[in-house]
N, C-alpha and C positions, 0 to 999 in steps of 0.2 A: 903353302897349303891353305885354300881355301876354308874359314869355320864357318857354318851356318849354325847357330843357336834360335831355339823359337823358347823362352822359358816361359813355364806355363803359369812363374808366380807373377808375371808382370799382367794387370788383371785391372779391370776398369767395372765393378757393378754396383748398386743400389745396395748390399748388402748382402752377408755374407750366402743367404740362404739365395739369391737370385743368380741368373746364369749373366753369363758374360755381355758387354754390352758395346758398341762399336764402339771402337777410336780413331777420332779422327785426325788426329795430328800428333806430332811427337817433332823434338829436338835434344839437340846435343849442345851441351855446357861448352865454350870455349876452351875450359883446361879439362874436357874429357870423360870429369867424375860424375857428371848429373849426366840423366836421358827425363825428359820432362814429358807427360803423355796428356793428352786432355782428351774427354769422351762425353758418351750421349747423357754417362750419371751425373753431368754438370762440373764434374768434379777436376780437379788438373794435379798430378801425382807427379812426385821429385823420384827417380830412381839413381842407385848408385850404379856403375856402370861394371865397375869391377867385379860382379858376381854373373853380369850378363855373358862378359866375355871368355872367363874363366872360372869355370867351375868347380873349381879348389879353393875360393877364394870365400873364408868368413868374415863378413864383414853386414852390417845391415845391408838389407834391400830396399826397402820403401822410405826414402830422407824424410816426405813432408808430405801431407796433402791439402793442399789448396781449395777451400771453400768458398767462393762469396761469387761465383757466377749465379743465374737462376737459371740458365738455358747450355742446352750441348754446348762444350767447350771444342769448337772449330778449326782454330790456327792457335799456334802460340810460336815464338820467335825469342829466343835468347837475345839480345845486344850482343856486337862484337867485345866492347868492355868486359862481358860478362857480369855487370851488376845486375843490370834489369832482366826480367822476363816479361814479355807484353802477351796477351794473351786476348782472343778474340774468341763472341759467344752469337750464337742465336736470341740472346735477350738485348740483342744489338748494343751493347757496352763493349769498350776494351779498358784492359785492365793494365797496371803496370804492378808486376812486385818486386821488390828486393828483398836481400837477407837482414833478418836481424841478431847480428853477429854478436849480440848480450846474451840470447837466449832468456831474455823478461818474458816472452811469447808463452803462452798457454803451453802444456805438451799434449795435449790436445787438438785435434784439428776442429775450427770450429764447422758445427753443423754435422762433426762426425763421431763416432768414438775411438778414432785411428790418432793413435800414441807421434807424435812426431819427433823425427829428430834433430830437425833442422826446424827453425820457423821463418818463413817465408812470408811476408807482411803484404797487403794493397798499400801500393805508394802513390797512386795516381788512379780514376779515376775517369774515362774517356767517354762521355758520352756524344751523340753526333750523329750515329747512321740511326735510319729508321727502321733496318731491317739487319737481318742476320750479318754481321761480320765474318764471311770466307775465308779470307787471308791477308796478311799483313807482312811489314820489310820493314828492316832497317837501315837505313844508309850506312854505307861504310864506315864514314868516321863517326857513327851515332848520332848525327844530327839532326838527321831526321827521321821520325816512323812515318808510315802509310800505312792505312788501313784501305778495306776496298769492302764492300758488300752486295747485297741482292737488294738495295736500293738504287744500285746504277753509281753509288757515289765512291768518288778515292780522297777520302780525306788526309790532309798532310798536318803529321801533327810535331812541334819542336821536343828535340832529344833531351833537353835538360828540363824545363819546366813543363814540360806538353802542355803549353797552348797549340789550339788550333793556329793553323801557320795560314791553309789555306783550302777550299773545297774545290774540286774538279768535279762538273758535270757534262764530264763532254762523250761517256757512252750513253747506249741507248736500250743496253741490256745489261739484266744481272752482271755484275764482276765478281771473277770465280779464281782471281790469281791477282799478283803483283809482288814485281821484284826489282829492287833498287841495282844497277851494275855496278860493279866493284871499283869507280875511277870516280862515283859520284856527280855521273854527267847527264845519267839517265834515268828515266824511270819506267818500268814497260808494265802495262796493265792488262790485264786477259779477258773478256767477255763475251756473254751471248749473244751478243747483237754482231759475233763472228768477224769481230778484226781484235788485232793485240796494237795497244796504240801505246807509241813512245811517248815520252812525257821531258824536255827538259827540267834540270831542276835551278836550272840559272833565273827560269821566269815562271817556270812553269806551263810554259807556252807547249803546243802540239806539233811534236818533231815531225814525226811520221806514223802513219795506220799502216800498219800490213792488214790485208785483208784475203790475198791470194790463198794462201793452206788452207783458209777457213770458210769457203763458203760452203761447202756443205757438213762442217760441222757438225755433229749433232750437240742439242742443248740439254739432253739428257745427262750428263756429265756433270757431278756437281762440283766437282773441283777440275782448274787447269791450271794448275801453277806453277810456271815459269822459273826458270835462273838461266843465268848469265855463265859465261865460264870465268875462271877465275881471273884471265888476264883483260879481261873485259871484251873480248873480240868477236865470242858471239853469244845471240843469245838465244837458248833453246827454248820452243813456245811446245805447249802442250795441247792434246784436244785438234790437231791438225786432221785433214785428208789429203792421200796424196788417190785423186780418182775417187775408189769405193773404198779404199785401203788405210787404216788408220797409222797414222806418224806422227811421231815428233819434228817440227819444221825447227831448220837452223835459219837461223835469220840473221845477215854479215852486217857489224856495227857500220853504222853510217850511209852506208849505200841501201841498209835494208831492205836488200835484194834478199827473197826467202826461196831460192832455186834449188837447194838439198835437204833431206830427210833422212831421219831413222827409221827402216820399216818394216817391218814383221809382226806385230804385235797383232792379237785377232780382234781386240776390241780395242774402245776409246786408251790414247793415252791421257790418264789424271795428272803428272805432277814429273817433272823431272829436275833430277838433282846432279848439280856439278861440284865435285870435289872441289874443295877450297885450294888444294896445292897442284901447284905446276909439277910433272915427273920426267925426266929424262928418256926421250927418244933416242934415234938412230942418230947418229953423227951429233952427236953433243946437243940436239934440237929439244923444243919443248915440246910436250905433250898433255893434252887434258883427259881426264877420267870422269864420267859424267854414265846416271842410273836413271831409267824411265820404270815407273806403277804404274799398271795399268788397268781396266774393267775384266782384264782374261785373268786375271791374280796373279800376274806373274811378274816380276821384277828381272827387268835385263840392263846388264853392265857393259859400257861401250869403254873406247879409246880412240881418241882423235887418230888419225892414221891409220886406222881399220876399216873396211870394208863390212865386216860385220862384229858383231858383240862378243868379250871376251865370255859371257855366261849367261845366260838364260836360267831363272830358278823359276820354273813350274812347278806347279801345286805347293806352292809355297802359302798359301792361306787357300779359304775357301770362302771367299769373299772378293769385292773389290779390294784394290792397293789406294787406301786414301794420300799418304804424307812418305815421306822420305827424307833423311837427312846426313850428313856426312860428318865423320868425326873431324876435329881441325888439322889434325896429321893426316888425314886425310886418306886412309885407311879400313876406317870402320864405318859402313852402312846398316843403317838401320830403317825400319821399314815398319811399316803398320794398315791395319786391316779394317774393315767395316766389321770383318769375324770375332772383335774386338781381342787379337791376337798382335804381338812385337818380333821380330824378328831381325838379328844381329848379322852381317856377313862380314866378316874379317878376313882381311887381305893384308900380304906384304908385300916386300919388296919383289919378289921371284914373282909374287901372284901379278904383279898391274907394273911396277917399275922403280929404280930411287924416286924422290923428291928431291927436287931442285929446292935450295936455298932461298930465304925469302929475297936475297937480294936481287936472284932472277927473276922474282916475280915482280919486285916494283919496276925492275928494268921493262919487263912487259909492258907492263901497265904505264910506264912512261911514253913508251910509243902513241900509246892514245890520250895522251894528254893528263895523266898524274903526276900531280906536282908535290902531295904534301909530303912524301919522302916515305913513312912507314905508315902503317897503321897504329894506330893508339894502341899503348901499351893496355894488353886485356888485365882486367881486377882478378886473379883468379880468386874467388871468394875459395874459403877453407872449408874440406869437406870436413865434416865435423865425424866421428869414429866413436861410438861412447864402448867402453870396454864389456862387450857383450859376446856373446857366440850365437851366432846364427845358424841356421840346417843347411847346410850345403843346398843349392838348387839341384838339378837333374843333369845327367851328364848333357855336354850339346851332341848336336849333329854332326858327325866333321864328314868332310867332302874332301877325298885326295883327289889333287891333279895329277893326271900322265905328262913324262918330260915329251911325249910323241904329243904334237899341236893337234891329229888328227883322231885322238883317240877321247874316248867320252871320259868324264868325270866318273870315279869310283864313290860309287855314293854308298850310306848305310842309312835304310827306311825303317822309321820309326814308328811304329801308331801309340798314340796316347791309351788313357784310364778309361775314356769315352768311344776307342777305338777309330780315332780321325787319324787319317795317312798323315804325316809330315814330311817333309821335303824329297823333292825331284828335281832338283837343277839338272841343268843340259848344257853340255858346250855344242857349239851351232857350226863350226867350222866346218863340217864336212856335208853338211844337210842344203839340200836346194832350194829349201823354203826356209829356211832361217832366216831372222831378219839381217839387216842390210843395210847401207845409204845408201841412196836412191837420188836422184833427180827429181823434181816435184813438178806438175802441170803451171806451164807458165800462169778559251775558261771561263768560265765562273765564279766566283763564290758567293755565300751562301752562310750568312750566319742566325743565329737562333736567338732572337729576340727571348728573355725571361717572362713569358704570360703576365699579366695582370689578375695574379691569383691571391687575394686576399686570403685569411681564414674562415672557416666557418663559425661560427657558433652552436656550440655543445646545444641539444635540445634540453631546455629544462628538463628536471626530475619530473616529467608527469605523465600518464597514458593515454595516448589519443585516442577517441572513442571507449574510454570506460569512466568519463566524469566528464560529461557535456553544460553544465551549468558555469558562467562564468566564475561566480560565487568560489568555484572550486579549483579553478586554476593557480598557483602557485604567480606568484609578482614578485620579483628582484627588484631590490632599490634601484641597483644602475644596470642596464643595459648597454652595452657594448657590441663595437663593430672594428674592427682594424683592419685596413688593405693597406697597399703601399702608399707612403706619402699622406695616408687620409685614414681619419677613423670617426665616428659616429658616436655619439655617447645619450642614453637617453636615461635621465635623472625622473627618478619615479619619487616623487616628495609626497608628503599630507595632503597638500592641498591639492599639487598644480605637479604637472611632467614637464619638465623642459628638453629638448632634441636639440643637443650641438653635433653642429660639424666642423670638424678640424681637416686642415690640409696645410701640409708643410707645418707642423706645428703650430699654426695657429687659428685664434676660431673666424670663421668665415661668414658662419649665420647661424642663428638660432630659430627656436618657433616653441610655444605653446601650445599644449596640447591637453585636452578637456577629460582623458582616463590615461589611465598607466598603460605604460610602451611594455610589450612581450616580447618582441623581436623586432630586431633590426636588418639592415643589409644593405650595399650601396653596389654601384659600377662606377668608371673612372663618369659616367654623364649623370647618373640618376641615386636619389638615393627611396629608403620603403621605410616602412615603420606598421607593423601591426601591434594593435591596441584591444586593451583587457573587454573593451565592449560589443568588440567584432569590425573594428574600422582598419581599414587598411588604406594607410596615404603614401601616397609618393609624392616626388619631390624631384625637379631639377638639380644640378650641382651646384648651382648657383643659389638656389634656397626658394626659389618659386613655387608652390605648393600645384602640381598639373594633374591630381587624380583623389579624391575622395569616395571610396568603394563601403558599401555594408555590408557585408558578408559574414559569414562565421568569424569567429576569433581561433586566430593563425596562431599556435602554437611556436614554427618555424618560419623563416624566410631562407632564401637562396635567391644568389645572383649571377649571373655568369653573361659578361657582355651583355648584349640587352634583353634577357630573359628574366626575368621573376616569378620563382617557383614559392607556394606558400603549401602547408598545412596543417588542416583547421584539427579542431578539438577532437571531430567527428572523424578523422580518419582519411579526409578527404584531401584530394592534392587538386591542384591547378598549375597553370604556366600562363604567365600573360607577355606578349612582348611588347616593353614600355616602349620605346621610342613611337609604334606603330598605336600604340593605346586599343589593341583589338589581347583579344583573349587566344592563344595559340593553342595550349590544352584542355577543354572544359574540366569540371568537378569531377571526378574519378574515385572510385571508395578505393583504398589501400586495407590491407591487410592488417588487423588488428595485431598490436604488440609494442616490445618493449624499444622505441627509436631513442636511437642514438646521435643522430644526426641527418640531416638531407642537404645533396647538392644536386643545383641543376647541370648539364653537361655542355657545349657550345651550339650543339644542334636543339637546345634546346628541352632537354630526356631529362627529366627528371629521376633521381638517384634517391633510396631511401636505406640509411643502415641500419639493423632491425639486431639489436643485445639478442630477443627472442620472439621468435627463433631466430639461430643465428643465423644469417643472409644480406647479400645487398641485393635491393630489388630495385626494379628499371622500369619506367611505364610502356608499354608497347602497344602505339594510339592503334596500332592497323588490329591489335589482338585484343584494343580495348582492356587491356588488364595489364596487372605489375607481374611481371617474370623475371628469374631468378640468375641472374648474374656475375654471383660469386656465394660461395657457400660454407658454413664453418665444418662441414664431414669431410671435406674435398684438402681444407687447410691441415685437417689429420690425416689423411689417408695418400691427396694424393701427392708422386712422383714430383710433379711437374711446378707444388706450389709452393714459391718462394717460402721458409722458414722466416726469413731474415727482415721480412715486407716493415717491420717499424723503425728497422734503420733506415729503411727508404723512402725519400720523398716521389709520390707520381702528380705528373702537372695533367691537363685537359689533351695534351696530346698522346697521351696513353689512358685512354681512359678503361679499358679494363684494368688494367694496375693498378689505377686510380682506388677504383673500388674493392680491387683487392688488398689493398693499403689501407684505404678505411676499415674495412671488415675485422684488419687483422689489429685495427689502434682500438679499435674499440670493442674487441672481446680481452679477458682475461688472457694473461700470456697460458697457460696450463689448457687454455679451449684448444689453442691454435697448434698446441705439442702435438708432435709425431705420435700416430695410437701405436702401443706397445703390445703386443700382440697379435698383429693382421698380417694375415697370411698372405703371399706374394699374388696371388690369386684378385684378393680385396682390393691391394693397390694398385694392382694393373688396373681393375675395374673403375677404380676411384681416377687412376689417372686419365682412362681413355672419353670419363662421362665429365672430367673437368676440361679438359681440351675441346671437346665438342661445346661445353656452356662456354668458354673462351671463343669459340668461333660465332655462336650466338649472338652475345653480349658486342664482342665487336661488329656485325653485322647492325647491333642495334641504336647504337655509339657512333658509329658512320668511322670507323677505325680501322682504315685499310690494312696499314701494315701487320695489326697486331692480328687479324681473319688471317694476315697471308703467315705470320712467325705459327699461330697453334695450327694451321691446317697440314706446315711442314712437320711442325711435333708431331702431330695425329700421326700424319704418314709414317716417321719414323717408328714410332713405338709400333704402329700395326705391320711394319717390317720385319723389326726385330723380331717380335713375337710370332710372324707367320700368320694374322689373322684376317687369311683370305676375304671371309664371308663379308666383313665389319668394310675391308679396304675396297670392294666391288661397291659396297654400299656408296662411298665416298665417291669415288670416282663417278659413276654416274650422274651422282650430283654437277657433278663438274661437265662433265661429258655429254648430257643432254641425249634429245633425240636426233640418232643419226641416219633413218629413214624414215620417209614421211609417211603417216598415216591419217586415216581421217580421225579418230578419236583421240589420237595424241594430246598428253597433256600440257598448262599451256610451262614453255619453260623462257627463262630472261637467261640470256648468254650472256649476262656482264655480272657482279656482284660488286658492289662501293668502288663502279669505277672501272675492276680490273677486269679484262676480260676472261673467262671460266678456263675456257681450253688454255688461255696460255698459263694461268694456273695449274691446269692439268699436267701440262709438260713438266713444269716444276715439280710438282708431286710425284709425276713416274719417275723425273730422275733418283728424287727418295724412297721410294718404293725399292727402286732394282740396285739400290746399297743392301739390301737386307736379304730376306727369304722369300720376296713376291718377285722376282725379277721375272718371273715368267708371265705373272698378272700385267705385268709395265711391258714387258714385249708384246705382247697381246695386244693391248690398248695400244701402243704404237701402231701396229700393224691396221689396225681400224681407222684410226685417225689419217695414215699414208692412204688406205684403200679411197677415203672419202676425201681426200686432198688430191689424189690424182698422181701423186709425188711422189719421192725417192726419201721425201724430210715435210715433215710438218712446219710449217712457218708460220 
């Protein structure tokens, strides 16, 4: 007997008053009792599984919830061990956690005010891609993760200490899947640049590209994730075409010939999943069990040796099918939605077949070359049970089968609180258009240098432009500067200033200087000194004295490469680029107020963090003014803004973070607390007007990735939410003009680089997860009419 359960307490939102929010992934614990779900509220939640499956069953529901992403949590992957949980985010980090089986752990979630039961710890710490993290794998015996994202990169990271092991850049599109086979010989990666490229893991080197299922692909698909069958023999790709007709392509180990498919399905397939265990066929043979998600919402369960699917579940969500996952007995499917809804389908022996013994599965798997005998014994971590009683959940679904092959499933439909249909599965056997196999139409690396990011120095306690006389500037005995390897020290005495510079610990060169030193700052070539009488000198590294300027008295310095940003008493900023000895941004009045610090940024953008009012502000030479960059209303109100930004350090390569990191060191922690009382309404508002200044600010910053991470935010939340009017806004932006007129205004088809439309395509695929899929078909439809094509490329 078939169960389908959908339980409506497994739930992913912002808080209790907000409605439900996508989920994009989910997995199953090794020994069973955890289902782990991560979603768009950033957040990753431990469920116990025994309440999902059976309904009589009191026991907690929610173990833990996991806080410390900033952005939608993507993929996450249990380890076969079952110690670690790795988890992938849109704030492009991946995470590693484990249990901490003392229970010293808060029972608190932090960031939340969800009671835990379990505490679930960050043990690791992955930073590396520059862009969204999609999905991730584990190698079989644990030894290696891979991660893959919407920067084109699959980074391989080692299973016990995760160091980066090694960087592959050998797609040429977004990577939307990856999956290690079960013999640890291979690694297959999925992407929009429409081929799935094998990967050995002996060198790493490039096995083979399949490219045939996927040339007309569409890139609208934000996920295509891949698995293998269990005995390694083949591996199912997702996101195929067989013609016009979407399929799952088989693709036969080795010869990676991709000439069969699954095919019925009316839209994209997203993700397909292969039971972990081998099950007993006809004549003592083996058999595999393997489930496709797809964009039509509907989940179908095949069986090697069939011609078509034991079950088709329609209208099983009203959303796409993002993730899938199989329990290790291999029995239990579990499914998840962009409708940010869970759904359980439990099978036995009668339902799908025995399971063969693991010894016939390594025998398998020996045929293709496994040698290391078993699998590592899994950790079952201990579910923890605290002597409670919990409300029963709601009864599930159950779905009887007929012992007659050709007769339909007896189903019983449910509508929820809200009146939404639940479940319609279908058995396909006797139907002409059911799906089917079919026959299909015939390195690098790369590692990250640590910046040459000195500290700044704190602005003295003084107000720029409200005590312009020097007389009135505040002088510290010693000034100070410290980068790596090198620091600055200016000794303000009675008589006389002295300027040492140190490197490597020791002194290098000194110089005398005629008034007291206000601020300092160096680069690895140059170092500055502004002085109490308005003089501004620099200096060689070597202690040459190349610039004596009169200017105002500089309150500040900032350095960054060879830029040098000052400002004066009067409010005023500048930018000079020393090596070039020319002036890059002239005198600029800034915004009178309380400064807390100023940096300049690599392109040269001067950065100013302002106590009051609270803001960082950016110069923007084409606007001639300073604009607003990040904001202390946006740090209370909105969704999307890290809480946690003073745990976190941001270098020059994230410079919105940057600044939102500053903003958030130098207000009071109570500025930066969640506002206690704003209505779901304010924060949407708050989040969709901080998203938009994040696409800003990176535009301003020259900050690709970080324009392309807030522009997929924006989309998502104006999905969720259904906010037509705001997402036409957007897209246009993108989309330009597509017939010529003569008054047409003027528009630039590229922004920092990346080209607008193919941005756009990325966008529609986020769009049509949510409630605009009609707005994203539409735009499609435009983009084909003006391409000429069958596919936008």
């Amino acid at each position: 007997m078939v169960r389908i359960t959908v339980p409506d307490w497994i739930v992913h939102r912002a808080d209790e008053r907000s409605k439900r929010s996508t989920i994009y992934t989910l997995d199953v614990h090794p020994d069973g009792t955890r289902l782990a779900t991560g979603g768009l509220d950033t957040k990753i939640r431990v469920w116990a599984t025994a309440p999902i499956v059976k309904e009589s069953t009191r026991s907690p529901r929610l173990l833990s919830t996991l806080a410390r992403h900033t952005g939608a949590v993507l993929c996450l992957r249990w380890s076969h061990s079952g110690r670690f949980l790795a988890s992938g985010s849109d704030d492009t980090v991946a995470l590693i956690w484990d249990l901490d089986e003392s229970g010293s752990g808060s029972g608190i979630a932090f960031g939340t005010s969800e009671t835990n039961v379990e505490h679930w710890r960050p043990h690791r710490r992955l930073p590396g891609h520059d862009s969204d993290i999609t999905d991730l794998s584990w190698s079989e015996s644990d030894a290696y993760l891979a991660t893959v994202g919407l920067d084109s990169l699959v980074i391989l990271w080692s299973g016990d200490k995760f160091e980066r092991v090694r960087t592959i850049r050998g797609h040429h599109g977004f990577v939307k899947g990856v999956s290690f086979d079960p013999i640890d010989q291979f690694l297959a990666t999925s992407s929009d640049d429409r081929t799935v490229k094998i990967w050995r893991t002996s060198d790493w080197g490039l096995e083979a590209s399949v490219k045939a299922p996927f040339k007309s692909s569409p890139s609208s698909t934000f996920f295509h994730r891949p698995s293998w069958t269990p005995d390694g023999a083949h591996l199912l790709a997702a996101n195929a075409m067989n013609g016009p007709v979407f399929v799952a392509s088989i693709v036969d180990r080795y010869t990676w010939a991709s000439d069969m498919a699954l095919v019925g399905h009316e839209n994209a397939v997203t993700v397909v999943a292969c039971s972990p265990r081998l099950f007993e066929g006809p004549n003592k043979t083996s058999i595999s069990v393997l489930a496709l998600g797809s964009q039509d919402q509907s989940v179908s369960v095949w069986m090697t040796g069939l011609a078509r699917p034991l079950l088709v579940a329609k209208d099983l969500f009203e959303r796409h099918v993002m993730d899938l996952a199989w329990s290790a007995d291999g029995y239990t499917l579990y499914a998840c939605s962009s409708d940010g809804s869970v759904a359980a389908l439990s099978f036995d022996a009668d339902d799908l077949a025995p399971t063969l013994p693991d010894s016939a599965l390594f025998e398998a798997r020996a045929a293709h070359g496994y040698t290391s005998g078993a699998r590592r014994a899994a950790t079952h971590v201990p579910l923890v049970r605290p002597a409670l009683e919990m409300d029963a959940p709601p009864p599930p679904l159950v779905l009887k089968t007929s012992s007659q092959p050709t007769e339909r499933l007896v189903q019983t439909i449910t509508r929820d609180r809200n009146g939404k249909r639940r479940i319609r599965p279908t058995i396909v056997h006797e139907s002409g258009t059911a799906p089917s196999i079919a026959r299909t139409e015939s390195p690098l690396t790369s590692e990250v240098s640590t910046p040459w990011a000195p500290s700044q120095p704190a602005i003295p306690l003084f107000r720029p432009g409200r005590a312009t006389e020097p007389g009135a500037m505040p002088v510290q005995r010693h000034v100070t500067w410290t980068g790596r390897h090198v620091s600055v020290e200016a000794r303000n005495e009675a008589a006389i200033t002295e300027l040492v510079y140190r490197a490597q610990g020791h002194v290098r060169w000194t110089d005398v200087l005629w008034s007291p030193v206000l601020s300092v700052t160096a680069s690895p070539t140059w170092v500055a000194a502004s002085l109490h009488d308005g003089t501004l000198v620099w200096y060689s590294s070597k202690g040459r004295r190349r610039a004596t300027l009169a200017i105002d008295p500089c309150v500040c310095l900032a350095s960054q490469e060879n830029y040098l940003a000052v400002l004066t008493t009067r409010s005023s900023v500048a930018v000079w680029h020393v090596v070039q000895g020319q002036q890059h941004i002239p005198f600029t009045e800034a915004p009178h107020g309380d400064y807390a610090s100023m940096y300049v940024h690599t392109n040269g953008v001067p950065v100013l963090i302002v106590k009051q009012p609270q803001a960082a502000l950016a110069l923007d030479t084409q606007k001639q003014a300073f604009v607003c960059i990040a904001q202390g209303t946006l740090a209370r109100l909105s969704d999307a803004w890290d809480v946690r930004l003073r745990e976190r350090s941001a270098t020059p390569r994230d410079p919105v973070l940057q600044a939102e990191c500053a903003l958030s060191e130098a207000l009071p922690p109570e500025s930066t607390a969640a506002q206690a009382g704003a209505t779901p309404q304010q924060r949407l508002a708050a989040t969709l007007s901080h998203l938009d200044m994040r696409m800003s600010a990176a535009e301003l910053l020259n900050s690709a990735n970080e324009y392309r991470q807030a522009l997929y935010a924006l989309g998502r939340r104006l999905a969720d939410e259904g906010l037509q009017s705001q997402a036409e806004d957007l897209v246009e932006t993108l989309l330009g003009p597509v017939y010529y007129h003569p008054n047409m205004p003027v528009w630039t088809p590229q922004v920092l680089g990346m080209d607008k439309r193919e941005l756009l395509l990325s966008l529609l695929a986020v769009l049509s997860q949510g409630r605009l899929a009609a707005l994203a078909n539409r735009v499609h439809e435009v983009l084909r009419a003006q391409r000429g094509t069958s596919t936008f490329e």
